[in-house]
PyMOL Python script that loads the backbone (N, CA, C, O; Angstrom):
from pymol import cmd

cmd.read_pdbstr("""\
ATOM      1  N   UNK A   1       0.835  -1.172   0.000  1.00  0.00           N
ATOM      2  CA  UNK A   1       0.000   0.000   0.000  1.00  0.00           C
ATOM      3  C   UNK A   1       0.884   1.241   0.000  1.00  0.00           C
ATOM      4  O   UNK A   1       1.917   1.359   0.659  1.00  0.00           O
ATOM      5  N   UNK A   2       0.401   2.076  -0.750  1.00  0.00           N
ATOM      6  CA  UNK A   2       1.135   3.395  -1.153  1.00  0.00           C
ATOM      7  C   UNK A   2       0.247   4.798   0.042  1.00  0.00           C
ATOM      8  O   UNK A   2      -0.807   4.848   0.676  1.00  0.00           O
ATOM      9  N   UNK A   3       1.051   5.430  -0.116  1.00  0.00           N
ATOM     10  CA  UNK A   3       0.091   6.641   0.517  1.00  0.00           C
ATOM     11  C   UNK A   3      -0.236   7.775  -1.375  1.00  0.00           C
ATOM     12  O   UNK A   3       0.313   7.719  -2.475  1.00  0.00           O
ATOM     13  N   UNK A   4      -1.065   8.398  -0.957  1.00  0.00           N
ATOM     14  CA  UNK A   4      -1.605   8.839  -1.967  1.00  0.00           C
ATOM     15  C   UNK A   4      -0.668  10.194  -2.574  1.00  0.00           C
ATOM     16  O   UNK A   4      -0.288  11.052  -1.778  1.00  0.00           O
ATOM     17  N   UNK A   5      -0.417  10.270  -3.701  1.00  0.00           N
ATOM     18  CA  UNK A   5       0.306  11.020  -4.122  1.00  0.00           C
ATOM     19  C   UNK A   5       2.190  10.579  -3.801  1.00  0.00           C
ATOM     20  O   UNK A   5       3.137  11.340  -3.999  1.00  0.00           O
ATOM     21  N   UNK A   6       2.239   9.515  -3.407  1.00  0.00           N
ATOM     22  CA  UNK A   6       3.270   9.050  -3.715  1.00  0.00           C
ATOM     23  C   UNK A   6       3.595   7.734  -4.534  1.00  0.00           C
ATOM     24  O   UNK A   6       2.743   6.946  -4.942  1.00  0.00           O
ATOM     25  N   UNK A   7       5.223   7.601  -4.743  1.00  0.00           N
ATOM     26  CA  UNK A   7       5.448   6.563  -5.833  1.00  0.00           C
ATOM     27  C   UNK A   7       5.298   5.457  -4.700  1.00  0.00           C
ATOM     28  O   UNK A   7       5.362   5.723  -3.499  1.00  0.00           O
ATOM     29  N   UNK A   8       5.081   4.124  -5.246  1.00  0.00           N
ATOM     30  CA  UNK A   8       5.271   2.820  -4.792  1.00  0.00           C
ATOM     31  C   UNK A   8       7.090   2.952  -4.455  1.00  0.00           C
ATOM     32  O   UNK A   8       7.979   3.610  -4.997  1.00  0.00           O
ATOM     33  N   UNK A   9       7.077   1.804  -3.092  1.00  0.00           N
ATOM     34  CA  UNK A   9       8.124   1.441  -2.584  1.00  0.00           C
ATOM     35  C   UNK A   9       8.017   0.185  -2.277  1.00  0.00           C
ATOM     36  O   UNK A   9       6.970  -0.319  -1.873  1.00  0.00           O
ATOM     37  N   UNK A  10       9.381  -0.590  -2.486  1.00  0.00           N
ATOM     38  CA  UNK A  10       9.467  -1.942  -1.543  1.00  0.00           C
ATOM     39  C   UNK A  10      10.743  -2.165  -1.018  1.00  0.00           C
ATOM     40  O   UNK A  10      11.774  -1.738  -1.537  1.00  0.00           O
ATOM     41  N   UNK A  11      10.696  -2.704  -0.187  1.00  0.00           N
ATOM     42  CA  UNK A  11      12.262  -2.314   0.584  1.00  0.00           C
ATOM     43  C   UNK A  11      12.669  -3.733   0.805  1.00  0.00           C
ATOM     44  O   UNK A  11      12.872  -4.306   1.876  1.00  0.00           O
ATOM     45  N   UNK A  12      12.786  -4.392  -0.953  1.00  0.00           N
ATOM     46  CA  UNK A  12      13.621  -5.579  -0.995  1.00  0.00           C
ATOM     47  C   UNK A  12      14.313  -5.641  -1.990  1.00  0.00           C
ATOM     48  O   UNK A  12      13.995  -4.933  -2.945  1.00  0.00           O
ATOM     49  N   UNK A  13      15.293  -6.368  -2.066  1.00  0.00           N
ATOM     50  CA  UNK A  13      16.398  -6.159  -2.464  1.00  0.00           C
ATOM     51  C   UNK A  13      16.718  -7.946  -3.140  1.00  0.00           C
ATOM     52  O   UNK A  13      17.028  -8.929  -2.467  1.00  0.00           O
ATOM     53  N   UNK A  14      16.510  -7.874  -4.638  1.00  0.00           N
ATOM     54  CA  UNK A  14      16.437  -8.912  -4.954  1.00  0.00           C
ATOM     55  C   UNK A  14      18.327  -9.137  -5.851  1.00  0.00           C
ATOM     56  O   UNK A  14      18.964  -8.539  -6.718  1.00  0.00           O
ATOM     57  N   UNK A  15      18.519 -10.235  -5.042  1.00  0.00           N
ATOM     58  CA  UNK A  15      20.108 -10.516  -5.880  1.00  0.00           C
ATOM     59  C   UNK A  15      19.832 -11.992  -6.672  1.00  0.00           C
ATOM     60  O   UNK A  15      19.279 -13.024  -6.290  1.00  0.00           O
ATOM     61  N   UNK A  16      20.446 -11.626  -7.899  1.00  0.00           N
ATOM     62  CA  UNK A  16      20.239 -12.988  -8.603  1.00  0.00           C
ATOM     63  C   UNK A  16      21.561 -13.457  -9.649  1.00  0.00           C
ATOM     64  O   UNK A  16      22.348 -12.516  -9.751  1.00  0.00           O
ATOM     65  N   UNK A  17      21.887 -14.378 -10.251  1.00  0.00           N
ATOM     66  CA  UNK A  17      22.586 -15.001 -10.687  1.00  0.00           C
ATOM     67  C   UNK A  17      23.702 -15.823 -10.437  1.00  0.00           C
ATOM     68  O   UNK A  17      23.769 -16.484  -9.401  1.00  0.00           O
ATOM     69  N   UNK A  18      24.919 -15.845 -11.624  1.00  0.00           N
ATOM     70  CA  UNK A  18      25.886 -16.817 -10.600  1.00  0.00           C
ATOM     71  C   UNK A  18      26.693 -15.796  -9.605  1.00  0.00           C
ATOM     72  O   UNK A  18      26.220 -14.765 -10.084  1.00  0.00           O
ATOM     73  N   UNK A  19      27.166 -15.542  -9.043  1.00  0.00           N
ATOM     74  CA  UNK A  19      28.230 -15.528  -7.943  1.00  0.00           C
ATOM     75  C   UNK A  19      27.618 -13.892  -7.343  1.00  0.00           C
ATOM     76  O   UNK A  19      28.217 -12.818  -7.387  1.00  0.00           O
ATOM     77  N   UNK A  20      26.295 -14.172  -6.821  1.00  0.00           N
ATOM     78  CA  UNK A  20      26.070 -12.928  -6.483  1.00  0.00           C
ATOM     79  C   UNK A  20      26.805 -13.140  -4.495  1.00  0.00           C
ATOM     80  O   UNK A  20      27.429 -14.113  -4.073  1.00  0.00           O
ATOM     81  N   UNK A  21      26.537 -12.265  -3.949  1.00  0.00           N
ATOM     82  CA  UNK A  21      27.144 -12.202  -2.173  1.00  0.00           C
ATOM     83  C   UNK A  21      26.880 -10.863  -1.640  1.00  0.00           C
ATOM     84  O   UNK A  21      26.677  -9.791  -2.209  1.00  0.00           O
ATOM     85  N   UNK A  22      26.957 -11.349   0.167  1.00  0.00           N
ATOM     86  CA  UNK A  22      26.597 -10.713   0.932  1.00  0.00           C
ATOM     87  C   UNK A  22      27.827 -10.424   1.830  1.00  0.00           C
ATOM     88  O   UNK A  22      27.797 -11.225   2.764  1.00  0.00           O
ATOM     89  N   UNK A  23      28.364 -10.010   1.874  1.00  0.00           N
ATOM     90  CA  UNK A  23      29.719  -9.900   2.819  1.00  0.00           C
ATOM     91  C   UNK A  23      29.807  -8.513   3.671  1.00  0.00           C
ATOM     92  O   UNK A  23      29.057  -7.552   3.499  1.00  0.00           O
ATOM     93  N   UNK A  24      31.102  -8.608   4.838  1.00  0.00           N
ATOM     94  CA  UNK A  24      31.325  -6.930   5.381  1.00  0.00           C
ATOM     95  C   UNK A  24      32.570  -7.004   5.285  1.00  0.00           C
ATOM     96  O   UNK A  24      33.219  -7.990   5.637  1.00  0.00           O
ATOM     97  N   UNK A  25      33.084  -5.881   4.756  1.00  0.00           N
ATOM     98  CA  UNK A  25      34.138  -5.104   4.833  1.00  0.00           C
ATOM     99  C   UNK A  25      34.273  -3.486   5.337  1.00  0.00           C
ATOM    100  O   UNK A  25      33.438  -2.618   5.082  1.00  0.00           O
ATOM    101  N   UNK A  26      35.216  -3.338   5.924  1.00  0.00           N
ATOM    102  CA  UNK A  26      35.102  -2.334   6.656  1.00  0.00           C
ATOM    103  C   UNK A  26      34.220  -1.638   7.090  1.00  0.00           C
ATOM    104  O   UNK A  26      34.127  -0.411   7.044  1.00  0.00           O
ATOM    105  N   UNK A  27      33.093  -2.869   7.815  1.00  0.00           N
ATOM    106  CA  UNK A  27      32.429  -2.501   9.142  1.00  0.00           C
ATOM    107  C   UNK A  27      31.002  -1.816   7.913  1.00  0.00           C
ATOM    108  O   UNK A  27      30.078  -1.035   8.139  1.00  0.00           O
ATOM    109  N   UNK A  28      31.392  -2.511   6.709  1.00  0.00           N
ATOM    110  CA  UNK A  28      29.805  -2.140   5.821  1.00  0.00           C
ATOM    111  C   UNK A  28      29.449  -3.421   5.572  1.00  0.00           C
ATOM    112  O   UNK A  28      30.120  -4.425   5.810  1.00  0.00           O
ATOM    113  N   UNK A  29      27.989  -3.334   4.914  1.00  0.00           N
ATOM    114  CA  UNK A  29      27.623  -4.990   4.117  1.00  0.00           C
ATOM    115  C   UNK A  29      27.782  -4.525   2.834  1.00  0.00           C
ATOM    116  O   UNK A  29      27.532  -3.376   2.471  1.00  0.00           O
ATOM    117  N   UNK A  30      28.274  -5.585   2.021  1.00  0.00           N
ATOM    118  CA  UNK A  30      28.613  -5.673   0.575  1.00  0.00           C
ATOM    119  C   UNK A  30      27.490  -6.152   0.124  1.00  0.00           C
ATOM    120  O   UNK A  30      27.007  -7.073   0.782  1.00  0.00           O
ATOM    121  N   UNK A  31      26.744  -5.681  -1.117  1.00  0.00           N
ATOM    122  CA  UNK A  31      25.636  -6.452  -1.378  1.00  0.00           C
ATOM    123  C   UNK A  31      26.158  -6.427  -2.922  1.00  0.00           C
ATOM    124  O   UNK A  31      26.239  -5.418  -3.623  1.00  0.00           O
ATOM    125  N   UNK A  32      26.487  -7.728  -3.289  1.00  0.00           N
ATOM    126  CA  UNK A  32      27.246  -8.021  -4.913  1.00  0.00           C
ATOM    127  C   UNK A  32      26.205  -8.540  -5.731  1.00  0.00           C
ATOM    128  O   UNK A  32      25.461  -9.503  -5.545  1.00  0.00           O
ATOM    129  N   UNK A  33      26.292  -7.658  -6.751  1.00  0.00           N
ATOM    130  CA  UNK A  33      24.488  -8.785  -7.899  1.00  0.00           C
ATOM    131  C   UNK A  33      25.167  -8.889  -9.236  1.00  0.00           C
ATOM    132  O   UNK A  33      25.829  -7.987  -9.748  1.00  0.00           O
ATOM    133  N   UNK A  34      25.012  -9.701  -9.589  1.00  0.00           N
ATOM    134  CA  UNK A  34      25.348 -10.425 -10.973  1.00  0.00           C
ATOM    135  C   UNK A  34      24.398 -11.355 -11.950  1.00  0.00           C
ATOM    136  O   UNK A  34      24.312 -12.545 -12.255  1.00  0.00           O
ATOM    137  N   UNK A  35      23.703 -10.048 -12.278  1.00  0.00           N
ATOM    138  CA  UNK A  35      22.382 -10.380 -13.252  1.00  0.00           C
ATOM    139  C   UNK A  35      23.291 -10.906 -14.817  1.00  0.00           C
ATOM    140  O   UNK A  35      22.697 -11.673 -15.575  1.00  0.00           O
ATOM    141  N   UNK A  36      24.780 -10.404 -15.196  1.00  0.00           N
ATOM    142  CA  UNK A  36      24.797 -10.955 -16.494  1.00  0.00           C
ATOM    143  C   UNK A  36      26.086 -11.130 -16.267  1.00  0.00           C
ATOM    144  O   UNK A  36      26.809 -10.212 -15.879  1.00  0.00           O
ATOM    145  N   UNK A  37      26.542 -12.459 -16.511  1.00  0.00           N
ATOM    146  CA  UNK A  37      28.168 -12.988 -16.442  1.00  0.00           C
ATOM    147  C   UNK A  37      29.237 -12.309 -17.034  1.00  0.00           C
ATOM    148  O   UNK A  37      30.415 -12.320 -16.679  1.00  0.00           O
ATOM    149  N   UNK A  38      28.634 -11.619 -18.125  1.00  0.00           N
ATOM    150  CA  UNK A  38      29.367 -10.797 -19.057  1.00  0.00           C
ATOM    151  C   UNK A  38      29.464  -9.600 -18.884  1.00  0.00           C
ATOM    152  O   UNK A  38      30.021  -8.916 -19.743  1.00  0.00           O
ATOM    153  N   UNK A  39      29.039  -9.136 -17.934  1.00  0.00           N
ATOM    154  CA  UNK A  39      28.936  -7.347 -17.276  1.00  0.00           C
ATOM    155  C   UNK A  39      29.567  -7.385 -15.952  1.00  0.00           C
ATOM    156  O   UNK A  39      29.191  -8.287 -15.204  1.00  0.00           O
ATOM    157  N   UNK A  40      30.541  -6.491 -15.490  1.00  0.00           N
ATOM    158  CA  UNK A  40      30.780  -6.218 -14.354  1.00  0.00           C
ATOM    159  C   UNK A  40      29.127  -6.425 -13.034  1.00  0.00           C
ATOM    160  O   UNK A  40      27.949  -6.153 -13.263  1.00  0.00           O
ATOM    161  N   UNK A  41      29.744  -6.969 -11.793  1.00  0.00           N
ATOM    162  CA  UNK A  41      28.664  -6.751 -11.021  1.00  0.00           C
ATOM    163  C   UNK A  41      28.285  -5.741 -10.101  1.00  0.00           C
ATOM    164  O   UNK A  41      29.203  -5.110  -9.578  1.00  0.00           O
ATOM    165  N   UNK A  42      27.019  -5.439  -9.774  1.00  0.00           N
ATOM    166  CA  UNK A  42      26.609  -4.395  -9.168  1.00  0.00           C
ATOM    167  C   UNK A  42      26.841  -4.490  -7.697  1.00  0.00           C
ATOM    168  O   UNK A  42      26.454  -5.378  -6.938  1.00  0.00           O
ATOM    169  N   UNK A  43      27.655  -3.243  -7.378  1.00  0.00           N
ATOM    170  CA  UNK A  43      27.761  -3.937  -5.712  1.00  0.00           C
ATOM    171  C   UNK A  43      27.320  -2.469  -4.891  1.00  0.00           C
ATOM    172  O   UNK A  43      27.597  -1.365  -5.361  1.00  0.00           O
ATOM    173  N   UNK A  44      26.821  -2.599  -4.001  1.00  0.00           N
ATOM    174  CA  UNK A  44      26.542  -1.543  -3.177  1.00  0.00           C
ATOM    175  C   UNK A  44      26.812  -1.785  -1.671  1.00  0.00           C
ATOM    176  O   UNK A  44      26.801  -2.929  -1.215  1.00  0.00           O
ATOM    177  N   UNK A  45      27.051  -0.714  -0.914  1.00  0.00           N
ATOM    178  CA  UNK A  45      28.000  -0.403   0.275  1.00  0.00           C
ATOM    179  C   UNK A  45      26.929  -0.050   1.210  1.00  0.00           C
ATOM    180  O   UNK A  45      25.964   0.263   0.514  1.00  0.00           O
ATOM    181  N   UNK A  46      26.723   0.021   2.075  1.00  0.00           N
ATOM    182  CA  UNK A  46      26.004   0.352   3.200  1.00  0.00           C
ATOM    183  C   UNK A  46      26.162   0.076   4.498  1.00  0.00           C
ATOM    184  O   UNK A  46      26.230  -1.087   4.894  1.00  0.00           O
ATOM    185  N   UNK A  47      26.243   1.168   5.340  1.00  0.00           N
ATOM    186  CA  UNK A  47      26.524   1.349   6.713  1.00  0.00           C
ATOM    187  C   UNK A  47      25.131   0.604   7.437  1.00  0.00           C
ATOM    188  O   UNK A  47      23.969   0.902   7.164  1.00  0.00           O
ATOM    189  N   UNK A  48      25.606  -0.524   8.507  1.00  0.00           N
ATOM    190  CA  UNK A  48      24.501  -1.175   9.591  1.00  0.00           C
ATOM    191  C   UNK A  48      22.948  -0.172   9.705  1.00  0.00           C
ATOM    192  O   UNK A  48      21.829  -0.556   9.364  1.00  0.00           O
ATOM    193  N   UNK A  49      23.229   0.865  10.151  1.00  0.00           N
ATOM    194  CA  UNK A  49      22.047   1.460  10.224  1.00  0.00           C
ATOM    195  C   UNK A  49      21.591   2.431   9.021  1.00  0.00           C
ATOM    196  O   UNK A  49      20.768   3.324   9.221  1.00  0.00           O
ATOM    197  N   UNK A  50      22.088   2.236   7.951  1.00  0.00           N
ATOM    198  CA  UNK A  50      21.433   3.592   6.633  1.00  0.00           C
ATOM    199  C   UNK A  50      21.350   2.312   5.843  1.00  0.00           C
ATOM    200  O   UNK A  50      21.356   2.653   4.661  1.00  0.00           O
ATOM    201  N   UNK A  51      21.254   0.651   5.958  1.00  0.00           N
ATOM    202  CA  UNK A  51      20.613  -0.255   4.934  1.00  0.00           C
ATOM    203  C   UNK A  51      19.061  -0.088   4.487  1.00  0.00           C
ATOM    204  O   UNK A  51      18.314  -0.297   5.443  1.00  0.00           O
ATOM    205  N   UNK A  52      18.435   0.210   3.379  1.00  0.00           N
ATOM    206  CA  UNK A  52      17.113   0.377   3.312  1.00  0.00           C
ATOM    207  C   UNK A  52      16.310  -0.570   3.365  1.00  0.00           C
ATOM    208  O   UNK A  52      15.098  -0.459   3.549  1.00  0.00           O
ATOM    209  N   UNK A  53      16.878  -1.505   3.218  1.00  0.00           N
ATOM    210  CA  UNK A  53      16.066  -2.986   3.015  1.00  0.00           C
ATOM    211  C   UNK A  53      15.470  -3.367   3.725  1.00  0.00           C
ATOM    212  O   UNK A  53      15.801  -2.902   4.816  1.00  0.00           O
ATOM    213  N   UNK A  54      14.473  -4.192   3.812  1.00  0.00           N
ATOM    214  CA  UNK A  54      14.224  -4.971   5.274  1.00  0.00           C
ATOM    215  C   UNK A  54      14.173  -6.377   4.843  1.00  0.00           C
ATOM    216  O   UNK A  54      14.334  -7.281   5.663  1.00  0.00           O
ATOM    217  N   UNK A  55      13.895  -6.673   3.236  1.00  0.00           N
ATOM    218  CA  UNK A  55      14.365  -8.183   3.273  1.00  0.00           C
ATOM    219  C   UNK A  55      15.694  -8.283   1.909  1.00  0.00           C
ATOM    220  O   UNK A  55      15.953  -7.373   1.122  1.00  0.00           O
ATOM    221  N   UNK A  56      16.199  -9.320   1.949  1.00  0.00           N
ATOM    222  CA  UNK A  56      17.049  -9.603   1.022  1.00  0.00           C
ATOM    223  C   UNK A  56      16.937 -10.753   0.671  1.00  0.00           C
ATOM    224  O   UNK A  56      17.153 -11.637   1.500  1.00  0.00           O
ATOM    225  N   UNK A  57      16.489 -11.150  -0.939  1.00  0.00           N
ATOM    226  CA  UNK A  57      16.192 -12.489  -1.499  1.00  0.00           C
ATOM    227  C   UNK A  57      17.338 -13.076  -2.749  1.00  0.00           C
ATOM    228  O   UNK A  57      17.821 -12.454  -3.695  1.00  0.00           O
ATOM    229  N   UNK A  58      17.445 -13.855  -2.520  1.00  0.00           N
ATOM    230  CA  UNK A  58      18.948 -14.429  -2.896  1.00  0.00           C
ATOM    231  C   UNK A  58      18.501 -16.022  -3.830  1.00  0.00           C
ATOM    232  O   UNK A  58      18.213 -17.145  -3.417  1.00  0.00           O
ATOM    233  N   UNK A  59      18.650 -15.297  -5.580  1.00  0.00           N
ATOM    234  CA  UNK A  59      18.415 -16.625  -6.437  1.00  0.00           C
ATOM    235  C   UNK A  59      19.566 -16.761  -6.906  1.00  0.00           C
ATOM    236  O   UNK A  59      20.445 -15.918  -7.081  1.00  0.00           O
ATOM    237  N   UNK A  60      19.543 -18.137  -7.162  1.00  0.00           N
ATOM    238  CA  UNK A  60      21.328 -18.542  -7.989  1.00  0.00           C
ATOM    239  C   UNK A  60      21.789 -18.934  -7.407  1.00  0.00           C
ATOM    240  O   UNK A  60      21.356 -19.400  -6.354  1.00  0.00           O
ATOM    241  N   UNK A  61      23.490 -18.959  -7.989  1.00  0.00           N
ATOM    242  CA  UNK A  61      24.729 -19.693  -7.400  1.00  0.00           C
ATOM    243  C   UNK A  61      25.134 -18.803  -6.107  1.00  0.00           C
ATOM    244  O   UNK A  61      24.995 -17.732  -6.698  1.00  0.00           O
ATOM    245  N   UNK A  62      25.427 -18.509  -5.133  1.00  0.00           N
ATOM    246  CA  UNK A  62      25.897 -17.519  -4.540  1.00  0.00           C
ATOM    247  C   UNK A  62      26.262 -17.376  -3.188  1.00  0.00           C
ATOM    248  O   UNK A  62      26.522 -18.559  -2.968  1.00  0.00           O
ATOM    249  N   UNK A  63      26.400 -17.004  -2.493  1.00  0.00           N
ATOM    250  CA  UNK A  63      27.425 -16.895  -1.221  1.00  0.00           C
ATOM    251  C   UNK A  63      26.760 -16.121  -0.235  1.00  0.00           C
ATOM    252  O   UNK A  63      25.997 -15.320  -0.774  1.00  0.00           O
ATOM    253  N   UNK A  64      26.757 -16.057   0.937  1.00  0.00           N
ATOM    254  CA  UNK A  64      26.016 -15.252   2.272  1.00  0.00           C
ATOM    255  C   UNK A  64      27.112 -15.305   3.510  1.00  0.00           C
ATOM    256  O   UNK A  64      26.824 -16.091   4.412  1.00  0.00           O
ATOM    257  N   UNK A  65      28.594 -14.393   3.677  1.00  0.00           N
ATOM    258  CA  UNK A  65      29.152 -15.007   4.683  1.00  0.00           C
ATOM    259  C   UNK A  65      28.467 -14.479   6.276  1.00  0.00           C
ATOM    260  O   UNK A  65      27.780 -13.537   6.672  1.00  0.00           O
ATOM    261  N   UNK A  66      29.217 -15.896   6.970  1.00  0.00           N
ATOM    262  CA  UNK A  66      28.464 -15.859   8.803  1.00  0.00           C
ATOM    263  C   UNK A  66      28.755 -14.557   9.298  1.00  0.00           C
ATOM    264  O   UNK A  66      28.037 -14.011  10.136  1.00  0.00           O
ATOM    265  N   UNK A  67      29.503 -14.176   8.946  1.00  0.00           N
ATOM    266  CA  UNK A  67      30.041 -12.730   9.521  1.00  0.00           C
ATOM    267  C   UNK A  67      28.875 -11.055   9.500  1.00  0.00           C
ATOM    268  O   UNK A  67      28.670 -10.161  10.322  1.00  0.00           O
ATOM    269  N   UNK A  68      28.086 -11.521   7.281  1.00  0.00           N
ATOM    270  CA  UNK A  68      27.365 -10.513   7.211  1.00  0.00           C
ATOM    271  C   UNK A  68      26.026 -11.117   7.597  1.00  0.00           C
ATOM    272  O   UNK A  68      25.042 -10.395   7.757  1.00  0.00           O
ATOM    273  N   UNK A  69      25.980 -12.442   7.750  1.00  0.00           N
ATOM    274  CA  UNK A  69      24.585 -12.889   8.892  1.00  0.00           C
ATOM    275  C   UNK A  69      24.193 -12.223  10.120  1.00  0.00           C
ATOM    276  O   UNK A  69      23.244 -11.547  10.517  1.00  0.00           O
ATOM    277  N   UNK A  70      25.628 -12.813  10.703  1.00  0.00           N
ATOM    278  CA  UNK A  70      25.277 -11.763  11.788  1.00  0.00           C
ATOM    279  C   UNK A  70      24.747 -10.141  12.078  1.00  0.00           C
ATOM    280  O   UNK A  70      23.870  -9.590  12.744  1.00  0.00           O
ATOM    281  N   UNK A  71      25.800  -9.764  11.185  1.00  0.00           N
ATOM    282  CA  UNK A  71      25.785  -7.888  11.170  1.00  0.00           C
ATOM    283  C   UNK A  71      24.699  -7.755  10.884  1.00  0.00           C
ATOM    284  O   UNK A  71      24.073  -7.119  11.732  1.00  0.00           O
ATOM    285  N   UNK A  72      23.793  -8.259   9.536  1.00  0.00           N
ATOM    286  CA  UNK A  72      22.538  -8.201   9.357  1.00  0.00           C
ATOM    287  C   UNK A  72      21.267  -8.507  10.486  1.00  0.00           C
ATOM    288  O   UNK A  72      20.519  -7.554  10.704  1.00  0.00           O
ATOM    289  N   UNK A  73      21.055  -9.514  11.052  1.00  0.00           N
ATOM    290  CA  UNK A  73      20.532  -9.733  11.959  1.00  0.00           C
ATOM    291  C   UNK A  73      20.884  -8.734  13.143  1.00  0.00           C
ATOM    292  O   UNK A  73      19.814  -8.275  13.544  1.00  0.00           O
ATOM    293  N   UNK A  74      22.047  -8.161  13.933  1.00  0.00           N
ATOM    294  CA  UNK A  74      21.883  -7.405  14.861  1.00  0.00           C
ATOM    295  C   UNK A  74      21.093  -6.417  14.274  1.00  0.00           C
ATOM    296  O   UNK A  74      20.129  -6.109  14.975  1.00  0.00           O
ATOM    297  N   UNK A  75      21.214  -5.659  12.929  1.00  0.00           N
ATOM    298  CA  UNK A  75      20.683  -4.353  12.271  1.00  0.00           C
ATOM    299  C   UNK A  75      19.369  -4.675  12.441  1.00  0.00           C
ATOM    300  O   UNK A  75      18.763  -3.691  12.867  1.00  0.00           O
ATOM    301  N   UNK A  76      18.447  -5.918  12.248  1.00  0.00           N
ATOM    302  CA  UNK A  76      17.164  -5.888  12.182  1.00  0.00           C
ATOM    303  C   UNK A  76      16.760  -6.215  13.677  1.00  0.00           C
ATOM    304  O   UNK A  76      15.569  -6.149  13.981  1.00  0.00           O
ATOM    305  N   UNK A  77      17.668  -6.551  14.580  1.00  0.00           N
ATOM    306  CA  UNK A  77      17.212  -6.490  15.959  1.00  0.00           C
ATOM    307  C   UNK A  77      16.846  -5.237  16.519  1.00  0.00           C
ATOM    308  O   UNK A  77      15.862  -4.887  17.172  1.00  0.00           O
ATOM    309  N   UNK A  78      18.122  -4.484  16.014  1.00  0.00           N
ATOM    310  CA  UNK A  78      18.247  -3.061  16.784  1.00  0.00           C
ATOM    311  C   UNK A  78      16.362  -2.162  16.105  1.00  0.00           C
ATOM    312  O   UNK A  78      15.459  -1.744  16.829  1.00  0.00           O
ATOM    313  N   UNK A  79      16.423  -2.169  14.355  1.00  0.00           N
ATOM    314  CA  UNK A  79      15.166  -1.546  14.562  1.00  0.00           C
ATOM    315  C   UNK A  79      13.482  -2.391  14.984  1.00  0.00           C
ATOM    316  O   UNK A  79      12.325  -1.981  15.073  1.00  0.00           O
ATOM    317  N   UNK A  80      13.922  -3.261  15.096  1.00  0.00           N
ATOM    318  CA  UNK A  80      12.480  -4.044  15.795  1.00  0.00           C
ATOM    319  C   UNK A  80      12.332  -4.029  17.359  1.00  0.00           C
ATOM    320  O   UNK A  80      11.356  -4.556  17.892  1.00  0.00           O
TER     321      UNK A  80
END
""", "prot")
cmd.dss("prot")
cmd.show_as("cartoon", "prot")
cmd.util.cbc("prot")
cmd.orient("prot")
């Protein structure tokens, strides 16, 4: 549901293909997407608390390390 006079939002974050991932480096989550084998992949940076997402869905070959499990999960503890 939208409010009126605004655009639609969804605050998920779909990664798909082969070697897409979730990782942290320097205290960010890496979110890596690799929609075409033949194109560089899309990666975006985000600090624990400025992630917009609230879910992240993960098709394909691809990777989730324990490390950005965690970080992720404290982030959705802290705003719930």
């Amino acid at each position: 549901m939208t409010l009126k006079g605004h655009k639609p939002h969804f605050n998920v974050k779909f990664l798909k293909g082969y070697g897409h991932s979730i990782s942290v480096k320097d205290s960010k989550l890496i979110l890596k997407d690799c929609h075409d084998p033949f194109s560089p992949p899309c990666i975006e940076e985000w600090l624990p608390n400025r992630i917009p997402y609230e879910k992240i869905i993960l098709s394909g070959k691809g990777f989730v390390s324990t490390e950005a499990l965690a970080y992720y999960l404290r982030i959705i503890k802290m705003c719930y």
